[in-house]
N, C-alpha and C positions, 0 to 999 in steps of 0.2 A: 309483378314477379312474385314468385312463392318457393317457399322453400319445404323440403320433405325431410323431419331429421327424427332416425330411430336410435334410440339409444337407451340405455338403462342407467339410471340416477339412483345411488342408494348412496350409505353410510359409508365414507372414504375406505376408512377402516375393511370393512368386510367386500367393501368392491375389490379392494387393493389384493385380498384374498384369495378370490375368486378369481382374478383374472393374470396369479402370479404362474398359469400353468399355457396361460393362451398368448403366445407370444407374438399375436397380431392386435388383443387389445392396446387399447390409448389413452387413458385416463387425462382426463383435465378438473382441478378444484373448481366447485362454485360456490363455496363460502359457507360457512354456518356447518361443515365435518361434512358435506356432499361432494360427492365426485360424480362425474358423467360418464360414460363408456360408448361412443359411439357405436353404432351398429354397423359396422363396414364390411362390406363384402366377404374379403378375405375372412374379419373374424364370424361372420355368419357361416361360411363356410365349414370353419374350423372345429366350430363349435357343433355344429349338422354330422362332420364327419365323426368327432368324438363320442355322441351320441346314438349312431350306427349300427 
């Protein structure tokens, strides 16, 4: 089985930033000041329309 995951990892801080306006991102910590942002429908969506 396999898995398919898109997502943006940066610095908590400036993820935390970034995604204070997309109220479908998800932030999870992974240690060391990284957070993760998965890529999920909805906020690919979001983010597609905002860009429009």
């Amino acid at each position: 089985m396999g898995y398919d995951l898109q997502a943006v990892i940066a610095e908590g801080e400036a993820l935390r930033g970034a995604a204070r306006d997309l109220p479908a991102a998800r932030l999870a910590s992974i240690g060391q000041g990284l957070s993760l942002m998965p890529m999920a429908d909805a906020l690919f969506d979001s983010v597609a329309a905002a860009t429009a």
